[in-house]
C-alpha positions in Angstrom: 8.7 -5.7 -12.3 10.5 -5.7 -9.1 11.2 -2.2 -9.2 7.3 -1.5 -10.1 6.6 -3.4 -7.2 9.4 -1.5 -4.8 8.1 1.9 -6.3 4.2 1.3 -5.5 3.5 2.2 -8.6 1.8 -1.6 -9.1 0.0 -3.9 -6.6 -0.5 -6.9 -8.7 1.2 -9.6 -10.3 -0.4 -11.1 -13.3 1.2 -15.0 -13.6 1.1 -17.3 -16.3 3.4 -20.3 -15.0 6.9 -20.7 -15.6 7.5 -23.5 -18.2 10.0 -25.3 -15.5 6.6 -25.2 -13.1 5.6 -28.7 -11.8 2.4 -28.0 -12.1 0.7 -27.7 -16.0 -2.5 -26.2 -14.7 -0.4 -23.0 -14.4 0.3 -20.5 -11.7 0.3 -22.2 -8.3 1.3 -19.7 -5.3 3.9 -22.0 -3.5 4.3 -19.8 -0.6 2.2 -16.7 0.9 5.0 -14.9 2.0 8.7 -14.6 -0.2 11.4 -12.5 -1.2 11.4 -11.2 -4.9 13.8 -12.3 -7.0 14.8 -9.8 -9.4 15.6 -11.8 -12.4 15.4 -10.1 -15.8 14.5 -13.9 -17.2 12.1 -13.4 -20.3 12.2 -9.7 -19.8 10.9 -7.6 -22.4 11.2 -4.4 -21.9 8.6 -3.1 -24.2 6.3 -5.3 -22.3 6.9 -3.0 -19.5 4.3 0.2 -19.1 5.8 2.6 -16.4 9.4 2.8 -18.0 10.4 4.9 -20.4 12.3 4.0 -23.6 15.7 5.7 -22.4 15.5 3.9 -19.1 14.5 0.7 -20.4 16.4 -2.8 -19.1 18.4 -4.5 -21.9 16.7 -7.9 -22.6 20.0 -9.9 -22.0 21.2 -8.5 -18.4 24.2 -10.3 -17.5 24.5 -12.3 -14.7 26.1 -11.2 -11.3 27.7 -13.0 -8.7 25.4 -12.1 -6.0 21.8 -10.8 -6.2 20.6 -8.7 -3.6 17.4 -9.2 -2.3 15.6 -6.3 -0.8 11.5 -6.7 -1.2 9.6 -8.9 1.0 5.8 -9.9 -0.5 3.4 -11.1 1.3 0.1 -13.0 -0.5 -2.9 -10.5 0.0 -5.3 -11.6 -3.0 -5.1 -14.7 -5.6 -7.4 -14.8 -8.0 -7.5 -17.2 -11.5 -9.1 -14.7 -14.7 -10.8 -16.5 -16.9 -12.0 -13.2 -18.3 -9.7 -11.4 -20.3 -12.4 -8.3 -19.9 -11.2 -8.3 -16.6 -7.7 -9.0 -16.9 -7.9 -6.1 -19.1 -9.5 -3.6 -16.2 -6.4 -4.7 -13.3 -3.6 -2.2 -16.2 -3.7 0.2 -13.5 -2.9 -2.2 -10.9 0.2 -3.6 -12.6 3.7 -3.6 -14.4 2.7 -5.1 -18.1 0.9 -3.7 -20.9 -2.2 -4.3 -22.5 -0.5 -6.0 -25.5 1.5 -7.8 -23.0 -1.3 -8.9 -20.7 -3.2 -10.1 -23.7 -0.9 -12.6 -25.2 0.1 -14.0 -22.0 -3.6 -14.5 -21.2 -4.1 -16.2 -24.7 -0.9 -18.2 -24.2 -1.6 -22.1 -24.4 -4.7 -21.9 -22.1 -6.9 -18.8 -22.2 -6.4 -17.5 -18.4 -4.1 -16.0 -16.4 -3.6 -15.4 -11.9 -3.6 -12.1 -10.7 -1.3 -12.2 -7.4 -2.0 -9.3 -5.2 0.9 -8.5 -2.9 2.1 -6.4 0.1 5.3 -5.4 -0.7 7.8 -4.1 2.2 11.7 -2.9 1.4 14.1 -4.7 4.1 15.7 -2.3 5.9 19.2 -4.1 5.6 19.2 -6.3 1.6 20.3 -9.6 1.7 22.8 -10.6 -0.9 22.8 -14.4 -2.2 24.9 -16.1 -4.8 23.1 -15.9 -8.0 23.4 -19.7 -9.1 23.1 -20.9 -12.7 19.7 -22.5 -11.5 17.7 -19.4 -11.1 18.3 -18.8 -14.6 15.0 -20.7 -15.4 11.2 -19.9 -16.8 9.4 -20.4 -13.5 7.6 -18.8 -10.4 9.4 -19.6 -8.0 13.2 -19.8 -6.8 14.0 -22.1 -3.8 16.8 -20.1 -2.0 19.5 -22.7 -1.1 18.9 -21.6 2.7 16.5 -20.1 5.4 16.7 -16.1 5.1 16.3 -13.6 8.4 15.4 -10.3 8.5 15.2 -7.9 11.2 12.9 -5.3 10.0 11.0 -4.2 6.7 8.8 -0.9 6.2 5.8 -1.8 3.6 6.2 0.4 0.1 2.5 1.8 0.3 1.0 2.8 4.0 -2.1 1.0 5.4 -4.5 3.5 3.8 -3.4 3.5 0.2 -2.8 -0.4 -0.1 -5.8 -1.2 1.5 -7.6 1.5 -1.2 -6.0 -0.5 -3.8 -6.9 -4.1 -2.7 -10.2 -2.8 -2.5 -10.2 -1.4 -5.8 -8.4 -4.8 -7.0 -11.0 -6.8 -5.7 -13.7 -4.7 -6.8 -12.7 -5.9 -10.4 -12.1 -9.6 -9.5 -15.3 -10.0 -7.7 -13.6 -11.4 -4.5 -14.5 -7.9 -2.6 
């Protein structure tokens, strides 16, 4: 999804809750602005709309020694659906299918929290170790220190992103 994300080919998030969450009333946004992780954790790459079959991630990526962080999201839009008519209408916005978006929705609790970001590409990554504790089903990763940055340029200009929220929130009734 990071990639999706990176491309600006999708917007929006749509969260269920990591199992290892503290939290059992689900997704919780821990942070308005973060670095994302790209983790191929529970990855199913049929889940996935915008890649092709050829191109597709293998579910079991190996682990590296050092991730390298390059997208910077910032919190634009959070929203619990309730709806899965309108969870249904954000495809367009996001990285998962409809099969995909449906099951998660229906998953323990009907519901799910769409997570609108502004995504910007570091101009210089940041590599990390990649410890055995990312490898987890949750939200969030606590990096074991405070990351810098000097500069970031967003993924999608003013215009187009703020079309897109917009358009986003047009659908969840926040706009």
């Amino acid at each position: 999804m990071c990639a999706e994300l990176g491309a600006g080919r999708a917007t929006l998030v749509l969260r269920k809750g990591g199992i290892a969450e503290k939290s059992r009333r689900g997704f919780t946004a821990a942070h308005r602005e973060f670095f994302l992780f790209p983790s191929h954790f529970h990855e199913r790459p049929e889940d996935l709309r915008h890649v092709a079959a050829p191109n597709r991630v293998a579910a079991a990526v190996p682990r590296q020694a050092l991730v390298e962080l390059s997208l910077h999201a910032a919190v634009a839009e959070l929203a619990e659906i309730t709806d899965l008519e309108v969870a249904r209408a954000l495809v367009p916005h996001q990285s998962l299918t409809l099969e995909a978006i449906e099951r998660r929705f229906r998953y323990r609790k009907p519901g799910i929290a769409a997570l609108v970001l502004r995504v910007h590409h570091l101009a210089t990554p940041l590599a990390i170790p990649n410890l055995a504790r990312y490898d987890v089903c949750r939200s969030w990763v606590e990096l074991p220190q405070y990351l810098v940055f000097e500069r970031a340029e967003p993924v999608l200009d003013d215009a187009t992103f703020g079309a897109r929220l917009n358009e986003i929130r047009a659908v969840l009734g926040t706009g």
